[in-house]
PDB file of the backbone (N, CA, C, O) and the ligand in Angstrom, with CONECT records:
HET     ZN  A 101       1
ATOM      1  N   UNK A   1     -49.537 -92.105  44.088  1.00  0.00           N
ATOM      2  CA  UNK A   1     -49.568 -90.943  43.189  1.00  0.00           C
ATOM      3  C   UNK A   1     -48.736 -91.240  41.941  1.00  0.00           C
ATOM      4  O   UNK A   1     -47.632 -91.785  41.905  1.00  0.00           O
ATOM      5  N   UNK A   2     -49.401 -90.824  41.024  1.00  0.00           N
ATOM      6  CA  UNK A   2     -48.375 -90.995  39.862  1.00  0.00           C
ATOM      7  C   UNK A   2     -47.882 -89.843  39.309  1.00  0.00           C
ATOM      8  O   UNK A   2     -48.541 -88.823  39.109  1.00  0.00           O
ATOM      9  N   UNK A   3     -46.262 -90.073  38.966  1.00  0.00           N
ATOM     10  CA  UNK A   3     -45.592 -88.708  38.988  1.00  0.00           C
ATOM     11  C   UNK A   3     -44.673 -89.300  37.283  1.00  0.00           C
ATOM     12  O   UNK A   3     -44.454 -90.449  36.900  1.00  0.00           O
ATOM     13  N   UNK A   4     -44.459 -88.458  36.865  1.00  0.00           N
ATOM     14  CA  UNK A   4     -43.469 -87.881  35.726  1.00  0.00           C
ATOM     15  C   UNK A   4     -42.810 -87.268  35.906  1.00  0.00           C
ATOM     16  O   UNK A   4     -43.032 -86.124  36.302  1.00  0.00           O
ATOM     17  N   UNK A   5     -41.113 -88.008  35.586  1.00  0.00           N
ATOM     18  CA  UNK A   5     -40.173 -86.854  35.787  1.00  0.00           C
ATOM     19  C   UNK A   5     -39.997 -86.099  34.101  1.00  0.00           C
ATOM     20  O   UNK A   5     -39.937 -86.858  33.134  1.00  0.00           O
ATOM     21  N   UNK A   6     -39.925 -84.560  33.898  1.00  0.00           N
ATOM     22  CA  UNK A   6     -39.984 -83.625  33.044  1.00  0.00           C
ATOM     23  C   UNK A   6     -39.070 -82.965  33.057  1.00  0.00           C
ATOM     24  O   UNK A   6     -38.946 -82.134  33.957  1.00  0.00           O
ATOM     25  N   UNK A   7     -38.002 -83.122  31.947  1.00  0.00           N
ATOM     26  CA  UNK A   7     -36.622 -82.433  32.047  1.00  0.00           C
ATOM     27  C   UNK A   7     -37.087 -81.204  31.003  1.00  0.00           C
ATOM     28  O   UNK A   7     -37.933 -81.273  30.112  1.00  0.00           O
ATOM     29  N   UNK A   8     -36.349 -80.176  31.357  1.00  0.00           N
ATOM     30  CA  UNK A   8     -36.829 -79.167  30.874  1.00  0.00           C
ATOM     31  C   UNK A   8     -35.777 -77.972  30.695  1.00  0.00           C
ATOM     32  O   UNK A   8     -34.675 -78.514  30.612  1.00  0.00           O
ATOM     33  N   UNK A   9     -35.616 -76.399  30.586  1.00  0.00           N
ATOM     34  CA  UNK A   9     -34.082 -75.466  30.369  1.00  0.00           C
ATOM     35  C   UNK A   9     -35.092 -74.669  31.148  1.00  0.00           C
ATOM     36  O   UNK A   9     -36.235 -74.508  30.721  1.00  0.00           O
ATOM     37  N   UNK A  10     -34.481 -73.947  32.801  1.00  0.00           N
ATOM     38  CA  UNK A  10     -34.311 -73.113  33.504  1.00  0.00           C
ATOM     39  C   UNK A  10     -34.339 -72.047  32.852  1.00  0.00           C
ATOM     40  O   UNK A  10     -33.261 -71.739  32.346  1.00  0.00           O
ATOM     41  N   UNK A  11     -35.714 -70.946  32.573  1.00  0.00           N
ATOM     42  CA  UNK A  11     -35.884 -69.923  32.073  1.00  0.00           C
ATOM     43  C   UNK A  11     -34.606 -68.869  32.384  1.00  0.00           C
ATOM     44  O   UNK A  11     -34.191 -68.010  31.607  1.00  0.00           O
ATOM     45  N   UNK A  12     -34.182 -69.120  33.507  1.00  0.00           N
ATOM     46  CA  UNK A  12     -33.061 -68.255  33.967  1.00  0.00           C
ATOM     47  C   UNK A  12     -31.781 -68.510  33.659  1.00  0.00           C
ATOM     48  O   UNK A  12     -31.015 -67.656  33.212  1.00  0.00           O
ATOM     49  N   UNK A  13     -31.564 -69.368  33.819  1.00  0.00           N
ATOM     50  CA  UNK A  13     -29.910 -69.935  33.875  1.00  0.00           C
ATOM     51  C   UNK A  13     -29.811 -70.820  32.308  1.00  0.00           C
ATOM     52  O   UNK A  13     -28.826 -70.801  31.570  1.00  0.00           O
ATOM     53  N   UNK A  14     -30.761 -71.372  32.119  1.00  0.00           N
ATOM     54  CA  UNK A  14     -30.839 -72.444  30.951  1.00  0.00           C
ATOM     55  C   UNK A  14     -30.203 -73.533  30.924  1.00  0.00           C
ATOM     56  O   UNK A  14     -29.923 -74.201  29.928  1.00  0.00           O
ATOM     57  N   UNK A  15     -29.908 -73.787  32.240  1.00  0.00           N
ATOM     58  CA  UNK A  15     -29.512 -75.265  32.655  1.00  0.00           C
ATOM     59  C   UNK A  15     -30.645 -76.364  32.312  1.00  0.00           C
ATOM     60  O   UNK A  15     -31.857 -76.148  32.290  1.00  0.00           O
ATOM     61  N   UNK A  16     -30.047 -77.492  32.069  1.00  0.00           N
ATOM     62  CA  UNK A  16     -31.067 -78.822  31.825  1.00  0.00           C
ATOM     63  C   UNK A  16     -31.531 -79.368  33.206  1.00  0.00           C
ATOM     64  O   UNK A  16     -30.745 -79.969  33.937  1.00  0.00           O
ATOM     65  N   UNK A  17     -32.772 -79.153  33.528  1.00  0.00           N
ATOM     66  CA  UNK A  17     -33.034 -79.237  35.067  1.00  0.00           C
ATOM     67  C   UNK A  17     -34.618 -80.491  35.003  1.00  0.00           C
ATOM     68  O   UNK A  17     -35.349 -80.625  34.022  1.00  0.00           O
ATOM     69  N   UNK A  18     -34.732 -81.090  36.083  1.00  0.00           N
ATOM     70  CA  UNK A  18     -35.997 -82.083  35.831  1.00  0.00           C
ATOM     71  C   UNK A  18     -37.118 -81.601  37.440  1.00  0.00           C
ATOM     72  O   UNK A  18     -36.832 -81.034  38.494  1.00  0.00           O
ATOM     73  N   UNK A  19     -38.333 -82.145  36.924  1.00  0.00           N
ATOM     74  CA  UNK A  19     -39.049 -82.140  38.442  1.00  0.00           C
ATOM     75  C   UNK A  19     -40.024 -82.742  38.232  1.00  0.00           C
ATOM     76  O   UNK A  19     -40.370 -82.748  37.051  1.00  0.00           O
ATOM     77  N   UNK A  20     -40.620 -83.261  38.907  1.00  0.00           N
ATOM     78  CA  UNK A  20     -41.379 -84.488  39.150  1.00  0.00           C
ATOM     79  C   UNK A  20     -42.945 -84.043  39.172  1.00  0.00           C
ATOM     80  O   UNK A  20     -43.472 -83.191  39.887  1.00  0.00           O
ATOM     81  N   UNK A  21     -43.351 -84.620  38.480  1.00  0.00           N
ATOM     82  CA  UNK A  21     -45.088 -83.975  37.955  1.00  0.00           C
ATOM     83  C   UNK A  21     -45.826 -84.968  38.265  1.00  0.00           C
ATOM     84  O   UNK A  21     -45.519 -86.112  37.931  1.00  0.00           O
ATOM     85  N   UNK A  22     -47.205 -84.609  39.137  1.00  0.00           N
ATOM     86  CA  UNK A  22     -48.195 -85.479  39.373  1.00  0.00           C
ATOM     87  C   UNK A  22     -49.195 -85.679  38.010  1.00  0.00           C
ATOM     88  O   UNK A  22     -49.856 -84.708  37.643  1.00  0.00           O
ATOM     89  N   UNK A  23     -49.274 -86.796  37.369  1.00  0.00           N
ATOM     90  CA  UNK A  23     -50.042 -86.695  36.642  1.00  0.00           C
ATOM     91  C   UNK A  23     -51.099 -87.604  36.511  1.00  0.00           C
ATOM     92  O   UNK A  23     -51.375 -88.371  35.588  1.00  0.00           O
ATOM     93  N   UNK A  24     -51.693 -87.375  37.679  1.00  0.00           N
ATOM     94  CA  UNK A  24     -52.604 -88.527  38.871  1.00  0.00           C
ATOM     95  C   UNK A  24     -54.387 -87.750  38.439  1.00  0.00           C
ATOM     96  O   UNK A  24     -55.503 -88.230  38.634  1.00  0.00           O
ATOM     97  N   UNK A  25     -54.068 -86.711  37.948  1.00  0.00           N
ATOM     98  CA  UNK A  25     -55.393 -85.524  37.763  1.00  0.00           C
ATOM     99  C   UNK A  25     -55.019 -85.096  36.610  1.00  0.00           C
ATOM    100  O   UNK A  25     -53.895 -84.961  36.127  1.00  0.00           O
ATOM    101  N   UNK A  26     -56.537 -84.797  36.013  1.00  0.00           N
ATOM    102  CA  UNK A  26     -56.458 -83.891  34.557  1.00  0.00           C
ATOM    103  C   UNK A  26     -56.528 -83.049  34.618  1.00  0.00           C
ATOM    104  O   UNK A  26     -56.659 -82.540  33.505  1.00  0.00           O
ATOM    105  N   UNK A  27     -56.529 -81.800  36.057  1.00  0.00           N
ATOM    106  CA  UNK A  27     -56.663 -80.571  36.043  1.00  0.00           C
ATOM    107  C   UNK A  27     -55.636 -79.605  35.485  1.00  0.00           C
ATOM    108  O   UNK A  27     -54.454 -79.948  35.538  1.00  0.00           O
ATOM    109  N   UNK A  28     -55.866 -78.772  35.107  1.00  0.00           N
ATOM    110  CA  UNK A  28     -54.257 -77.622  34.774  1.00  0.00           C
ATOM    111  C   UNK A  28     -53.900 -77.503  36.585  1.00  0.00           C
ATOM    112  O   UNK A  28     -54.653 -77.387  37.552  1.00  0.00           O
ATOM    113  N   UNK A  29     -52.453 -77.592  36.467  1.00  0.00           N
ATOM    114  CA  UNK A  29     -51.758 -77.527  37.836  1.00  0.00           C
ATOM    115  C   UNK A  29     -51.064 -75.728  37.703  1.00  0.00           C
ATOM    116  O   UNK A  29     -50.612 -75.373  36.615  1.00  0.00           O
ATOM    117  N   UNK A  30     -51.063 -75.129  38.434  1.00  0.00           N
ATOM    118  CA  UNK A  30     -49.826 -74.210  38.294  1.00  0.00           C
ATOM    119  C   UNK A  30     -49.238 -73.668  39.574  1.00  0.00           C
ATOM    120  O   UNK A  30     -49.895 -72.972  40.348  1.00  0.00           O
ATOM    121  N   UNK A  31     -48.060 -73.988  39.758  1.00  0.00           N
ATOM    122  CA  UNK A  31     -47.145 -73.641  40.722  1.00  0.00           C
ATOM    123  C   UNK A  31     -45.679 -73.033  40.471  1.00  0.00           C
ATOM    124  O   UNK A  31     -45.099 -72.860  39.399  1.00  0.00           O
ATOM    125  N   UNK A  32     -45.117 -72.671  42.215  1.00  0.00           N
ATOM    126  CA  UNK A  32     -43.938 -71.925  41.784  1.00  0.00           C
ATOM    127  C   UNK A  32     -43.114 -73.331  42.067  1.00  0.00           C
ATOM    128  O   UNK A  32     -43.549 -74.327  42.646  1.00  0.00           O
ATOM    129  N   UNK A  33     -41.727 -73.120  41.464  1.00  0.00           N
ATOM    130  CA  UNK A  33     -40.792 -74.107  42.427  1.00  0.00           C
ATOM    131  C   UNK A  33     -39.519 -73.406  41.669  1.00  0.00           C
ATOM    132  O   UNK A  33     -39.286 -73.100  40.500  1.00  0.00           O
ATOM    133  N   UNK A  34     -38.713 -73.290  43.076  1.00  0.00           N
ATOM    134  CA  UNK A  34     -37.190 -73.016  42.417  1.00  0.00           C
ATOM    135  C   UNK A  34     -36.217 -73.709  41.740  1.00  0.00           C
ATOM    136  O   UNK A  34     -35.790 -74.799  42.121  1.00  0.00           O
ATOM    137  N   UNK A  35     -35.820 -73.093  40.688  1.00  0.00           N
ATOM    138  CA  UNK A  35     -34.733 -74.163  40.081  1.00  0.00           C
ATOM    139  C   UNK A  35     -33.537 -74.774  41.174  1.00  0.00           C
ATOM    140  O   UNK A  35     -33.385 -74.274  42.289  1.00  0.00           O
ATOM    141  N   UNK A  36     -32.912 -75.658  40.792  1.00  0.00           N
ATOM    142  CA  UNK A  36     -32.327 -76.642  41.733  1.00  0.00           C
ATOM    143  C   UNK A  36     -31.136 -76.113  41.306  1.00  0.00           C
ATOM    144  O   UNK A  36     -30.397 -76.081  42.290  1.00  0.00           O
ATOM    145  N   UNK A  37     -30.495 -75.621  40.201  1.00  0.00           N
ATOM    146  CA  UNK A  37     -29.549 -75.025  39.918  1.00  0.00           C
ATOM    147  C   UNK A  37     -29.409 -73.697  39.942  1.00  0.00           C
ATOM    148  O   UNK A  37     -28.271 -73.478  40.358  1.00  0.00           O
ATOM    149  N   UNK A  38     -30.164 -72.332  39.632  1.00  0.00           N
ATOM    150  CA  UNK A  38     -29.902 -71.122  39.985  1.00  0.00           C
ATOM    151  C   UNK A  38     -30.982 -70.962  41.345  1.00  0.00           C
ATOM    152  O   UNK A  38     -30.772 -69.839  41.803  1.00  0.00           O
ATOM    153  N   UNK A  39     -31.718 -71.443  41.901  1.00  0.00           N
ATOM    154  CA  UNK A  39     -33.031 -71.143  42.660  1.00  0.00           C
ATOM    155  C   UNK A  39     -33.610 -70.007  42.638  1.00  0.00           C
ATOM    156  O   UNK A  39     -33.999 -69.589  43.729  1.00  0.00           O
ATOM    157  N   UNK A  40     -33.829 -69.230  41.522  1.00  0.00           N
ATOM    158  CA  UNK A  40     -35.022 -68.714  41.105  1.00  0.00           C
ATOM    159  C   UNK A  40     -36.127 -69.163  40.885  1.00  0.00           C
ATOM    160  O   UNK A  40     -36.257 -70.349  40.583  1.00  0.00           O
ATOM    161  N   UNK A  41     -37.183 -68.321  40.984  1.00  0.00           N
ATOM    162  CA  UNK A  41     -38.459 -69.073  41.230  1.00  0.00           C
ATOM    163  C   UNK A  41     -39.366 -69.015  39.810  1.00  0.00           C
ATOM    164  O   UNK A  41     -39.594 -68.115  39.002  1.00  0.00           O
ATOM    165  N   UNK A  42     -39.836 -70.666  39.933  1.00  0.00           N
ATOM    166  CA  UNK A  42     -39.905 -70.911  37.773  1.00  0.00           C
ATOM    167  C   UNK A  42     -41.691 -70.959  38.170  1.00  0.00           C
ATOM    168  O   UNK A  42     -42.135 -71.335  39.255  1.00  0.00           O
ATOM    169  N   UNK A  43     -42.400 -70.551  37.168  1.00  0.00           N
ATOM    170  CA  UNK A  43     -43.646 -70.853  37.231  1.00  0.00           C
ATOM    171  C   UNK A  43     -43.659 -71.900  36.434  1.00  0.00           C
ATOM    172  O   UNK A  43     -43.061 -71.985  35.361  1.00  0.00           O
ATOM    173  N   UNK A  44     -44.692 -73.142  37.199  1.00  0.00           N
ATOM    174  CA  UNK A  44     -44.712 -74.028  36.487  1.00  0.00           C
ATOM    175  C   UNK A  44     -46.498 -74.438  35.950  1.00  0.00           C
ATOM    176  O   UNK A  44     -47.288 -74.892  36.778  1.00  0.00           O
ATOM    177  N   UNK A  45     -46.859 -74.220  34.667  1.00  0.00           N
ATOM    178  CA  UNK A  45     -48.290 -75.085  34.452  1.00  0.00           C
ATOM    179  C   UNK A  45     -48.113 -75.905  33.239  1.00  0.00           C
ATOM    180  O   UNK A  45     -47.392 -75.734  32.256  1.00  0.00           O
ATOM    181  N   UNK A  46     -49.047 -76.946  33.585  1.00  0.00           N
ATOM    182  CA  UNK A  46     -49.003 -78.374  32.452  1.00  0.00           C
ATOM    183  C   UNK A  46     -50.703 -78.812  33.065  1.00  0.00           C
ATOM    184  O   UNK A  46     -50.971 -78.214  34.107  1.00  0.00           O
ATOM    185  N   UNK A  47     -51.403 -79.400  32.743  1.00  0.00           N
ATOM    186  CA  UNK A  47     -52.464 -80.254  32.636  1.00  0.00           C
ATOM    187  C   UNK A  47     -51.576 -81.574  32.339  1.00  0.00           C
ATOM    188  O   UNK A  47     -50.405 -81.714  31.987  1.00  0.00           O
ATOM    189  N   UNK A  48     -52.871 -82.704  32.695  1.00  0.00           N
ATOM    190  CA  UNK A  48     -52.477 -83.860  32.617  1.00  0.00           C
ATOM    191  C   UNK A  48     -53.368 -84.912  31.743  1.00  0.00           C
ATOM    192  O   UNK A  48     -54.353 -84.521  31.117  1.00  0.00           O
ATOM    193  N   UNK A  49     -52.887 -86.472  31.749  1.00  0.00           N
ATOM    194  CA  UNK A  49     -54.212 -87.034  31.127  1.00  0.00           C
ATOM    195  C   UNK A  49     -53.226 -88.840  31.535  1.00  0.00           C
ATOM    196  O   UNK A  49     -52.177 -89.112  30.951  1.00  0.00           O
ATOM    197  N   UNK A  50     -53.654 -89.480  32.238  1.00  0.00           N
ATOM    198  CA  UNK A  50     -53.190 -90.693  32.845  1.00  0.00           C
ATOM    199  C   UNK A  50     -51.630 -90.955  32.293  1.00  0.00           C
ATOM    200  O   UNK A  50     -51.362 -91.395  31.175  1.00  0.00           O
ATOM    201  N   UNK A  51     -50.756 -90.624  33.224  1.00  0.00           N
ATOM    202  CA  UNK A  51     -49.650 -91.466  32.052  1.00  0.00           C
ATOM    203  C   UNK A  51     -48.530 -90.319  31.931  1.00  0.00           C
ATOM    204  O   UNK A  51     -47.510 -90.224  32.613  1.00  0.00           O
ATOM    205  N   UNK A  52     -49.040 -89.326  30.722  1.00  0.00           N
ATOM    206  CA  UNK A  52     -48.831 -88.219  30.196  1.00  0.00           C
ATOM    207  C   UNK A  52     -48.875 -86.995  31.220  1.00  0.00           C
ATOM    208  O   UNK A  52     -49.297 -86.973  32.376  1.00  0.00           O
ATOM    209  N   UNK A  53     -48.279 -85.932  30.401  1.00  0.00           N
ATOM    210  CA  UNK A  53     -48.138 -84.523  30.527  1.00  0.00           C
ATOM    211  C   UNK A  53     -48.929 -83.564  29.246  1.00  0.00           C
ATOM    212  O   UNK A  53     -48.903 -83.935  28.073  1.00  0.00           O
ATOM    213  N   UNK A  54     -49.344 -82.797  29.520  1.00  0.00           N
ATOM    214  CA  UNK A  54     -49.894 -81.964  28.590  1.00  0.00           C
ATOM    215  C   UNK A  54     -49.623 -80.572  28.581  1.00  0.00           C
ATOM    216  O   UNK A  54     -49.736 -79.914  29.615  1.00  0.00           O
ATOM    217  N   UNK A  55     -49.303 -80.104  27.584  1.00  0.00           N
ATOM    218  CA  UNK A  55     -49.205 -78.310  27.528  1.00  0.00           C
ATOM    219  C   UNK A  55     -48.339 -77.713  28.706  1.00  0.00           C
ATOM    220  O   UNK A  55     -48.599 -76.654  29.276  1.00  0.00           O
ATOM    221  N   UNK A  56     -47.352 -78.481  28.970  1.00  0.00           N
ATOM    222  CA  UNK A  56     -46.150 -77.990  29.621  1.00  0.00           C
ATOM    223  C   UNK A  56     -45.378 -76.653  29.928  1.00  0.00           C
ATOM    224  O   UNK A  56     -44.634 -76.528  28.956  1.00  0.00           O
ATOM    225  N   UNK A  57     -45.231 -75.905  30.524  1.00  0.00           N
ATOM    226  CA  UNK A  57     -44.766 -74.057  30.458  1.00  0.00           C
ATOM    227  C   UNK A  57     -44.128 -74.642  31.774  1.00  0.00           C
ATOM    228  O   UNK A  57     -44.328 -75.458  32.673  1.00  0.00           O
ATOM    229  N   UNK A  58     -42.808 -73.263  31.097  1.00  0.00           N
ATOM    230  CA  UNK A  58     -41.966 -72.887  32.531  1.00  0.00           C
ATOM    231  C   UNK A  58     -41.557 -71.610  32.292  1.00  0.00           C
ATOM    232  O   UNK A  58     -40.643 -71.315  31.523  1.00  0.00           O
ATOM    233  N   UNK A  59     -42.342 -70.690  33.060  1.00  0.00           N
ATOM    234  CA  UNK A  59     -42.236 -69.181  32.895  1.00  0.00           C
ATOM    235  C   UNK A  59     -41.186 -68.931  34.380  1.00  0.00           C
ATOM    236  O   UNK A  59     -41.113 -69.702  35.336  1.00  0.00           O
ATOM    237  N   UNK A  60     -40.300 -67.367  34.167  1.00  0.00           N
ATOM    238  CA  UNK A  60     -40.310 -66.927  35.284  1.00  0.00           C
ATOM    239  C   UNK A  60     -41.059 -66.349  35.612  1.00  0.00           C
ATOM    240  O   UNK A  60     -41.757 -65.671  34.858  1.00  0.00           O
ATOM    241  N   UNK A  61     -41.261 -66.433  37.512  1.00  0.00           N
ATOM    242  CA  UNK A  61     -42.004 -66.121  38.326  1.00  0.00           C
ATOM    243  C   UNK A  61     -42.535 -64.916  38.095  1.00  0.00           C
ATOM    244  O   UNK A  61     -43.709 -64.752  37.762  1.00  0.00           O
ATOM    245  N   UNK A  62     -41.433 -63.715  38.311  1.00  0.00           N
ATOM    246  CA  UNK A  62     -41.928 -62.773  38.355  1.00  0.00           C
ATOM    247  C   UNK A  62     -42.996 -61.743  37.099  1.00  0.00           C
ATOM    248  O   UNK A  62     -43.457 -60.651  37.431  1.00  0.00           O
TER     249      UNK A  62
HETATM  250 ZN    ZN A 101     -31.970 -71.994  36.904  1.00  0.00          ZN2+
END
């Protein structure tokens, strides 16, 4: 699998936080995952394209 790590600011806390993105598929992905520093739950969507990341968002969940 090929993954990208994507550092990014915790909609919540605004800590500098990273997570590891498959970018193995060109589909739009969207999932939850908690930040590693406040663990609130971040919505995450990006599309992909070999290699790369595309159109990146980190919303909160709710
Ligand atoms: Zn956080």
């Amino acid at each position: 699998m090929d993954e990208i790590e994507k550092f990014f600011k915790c909609p919540y806390c605004f800590e500098k936080i990273s997570m590891l993105l498959d970018v193995s598929t060109e589909q739009m992905q969207s999932y939850i995952e908690d930040c590693e520093v406040c663990c609130n739950p971040i919505q995450i969507s990006y599309s992909a394209e070999p290699g790369k990341v595309k159109g990146f968002v980190a919303n909160k969940a709710q």
